[in-house]
C-alpha positions in Angstrom: 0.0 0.0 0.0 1.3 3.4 -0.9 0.9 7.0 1.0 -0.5 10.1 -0.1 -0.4 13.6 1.4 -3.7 15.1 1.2 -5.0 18.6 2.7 -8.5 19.9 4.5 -9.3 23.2 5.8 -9.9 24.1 9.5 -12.6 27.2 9.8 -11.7 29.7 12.3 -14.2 29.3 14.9 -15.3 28.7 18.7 -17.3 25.4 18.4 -14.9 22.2 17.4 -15.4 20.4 14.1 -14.6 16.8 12.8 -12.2 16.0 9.6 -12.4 12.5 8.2 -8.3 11.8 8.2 -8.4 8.4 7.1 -5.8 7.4 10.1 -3.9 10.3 9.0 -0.5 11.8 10.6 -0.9 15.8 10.5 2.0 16.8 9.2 2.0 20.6 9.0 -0.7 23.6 9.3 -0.5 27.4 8.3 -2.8 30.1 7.2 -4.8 29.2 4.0 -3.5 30.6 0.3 -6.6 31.4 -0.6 -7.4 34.3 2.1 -10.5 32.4 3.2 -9.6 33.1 6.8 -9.2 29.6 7.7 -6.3 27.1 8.1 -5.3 24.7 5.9 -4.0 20.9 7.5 -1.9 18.6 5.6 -1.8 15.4 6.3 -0.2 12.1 5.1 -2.3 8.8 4.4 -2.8 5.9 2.8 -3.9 5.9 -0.9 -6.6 3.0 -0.4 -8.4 4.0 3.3 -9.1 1.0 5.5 -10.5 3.3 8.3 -11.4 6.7 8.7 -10.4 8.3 11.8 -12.8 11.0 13.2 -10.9 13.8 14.5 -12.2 16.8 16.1 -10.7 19.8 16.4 -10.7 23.6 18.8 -9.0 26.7 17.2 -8.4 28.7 20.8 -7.1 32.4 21.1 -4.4 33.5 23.2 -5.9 33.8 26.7 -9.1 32.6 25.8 -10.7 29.4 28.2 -11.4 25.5 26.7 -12.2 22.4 28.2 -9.2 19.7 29.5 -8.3 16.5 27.3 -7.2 18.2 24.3 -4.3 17.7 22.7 -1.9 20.6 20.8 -1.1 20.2 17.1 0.1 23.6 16.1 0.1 27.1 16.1 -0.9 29.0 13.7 0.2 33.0 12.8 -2.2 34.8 10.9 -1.3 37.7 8.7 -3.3 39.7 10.1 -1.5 39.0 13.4 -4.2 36.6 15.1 -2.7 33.9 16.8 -4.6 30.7 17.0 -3.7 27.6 18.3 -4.9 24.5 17.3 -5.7 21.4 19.3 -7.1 17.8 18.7 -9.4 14.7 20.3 -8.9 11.8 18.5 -12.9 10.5 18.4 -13.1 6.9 16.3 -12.8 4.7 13.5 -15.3 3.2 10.8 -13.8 -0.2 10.6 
C-alpha cells in the first residue's frame, strides 16, 4: 500500500469540528492561500483507506478558556497577526 499527502481546511471558529483523516499523521498547518480566513492541514495517508479516523478539532485564542483532554497540534500566525492555536481529540474509526 502506498501513501498520499492530502489537505482539509480548518474554519476559524469557537465550536470544534470533525475531519475525516483516514488514520492520518498531521504533518504541517499554516494560514490558507486562498485568504479564506481559515487554516489549511496537511496530512499524510494511505492511498486506499481501511479506516477513517474521526478527529475533532478547537482553534483557541491567546488567553481565551477551553475544556481539558485536548491535545496541541500547532500554532498558527495569521497575517493579520491573530494567533490561533490548534488542538485535537482523536474520536473513532469506521472499521
Amino acid at each position: 500500500m502506498k501513501n498520499v499527502i492530502l489537505r482539509e481546511q480548518l474554519k476559524i471558529q469557537d465550536e470544534p469540528q470533525e475531519l475525516r483523516l483516514f488514520g492520518g499523521k498531521i504533518l504541517h498547518l499554516q494560514e490558507d492561500r486562498q485568504g479564506l480566513g481559515r487554516i489549511d492541514i496537511w496530512f499524510e495517508t494511505f492511498t486506499v483507506p481501511t479506516n477513517q479516523a474521526l478527529t475533532r478539532f478547537r482553534i483557541v485564542g491567546t488567553g481565551h478558556e477551553f475544556e481539558n483532554g485536548w491535545n496541541h497540534v500547532a500554532t498558527v500566525v495569521m497575517s493579520s497577526g491573530l494567533v490561533w492555536h490548534v488542538y485535537r481529540e482523536f474520536v473513532w474509526q469506521i472499521g
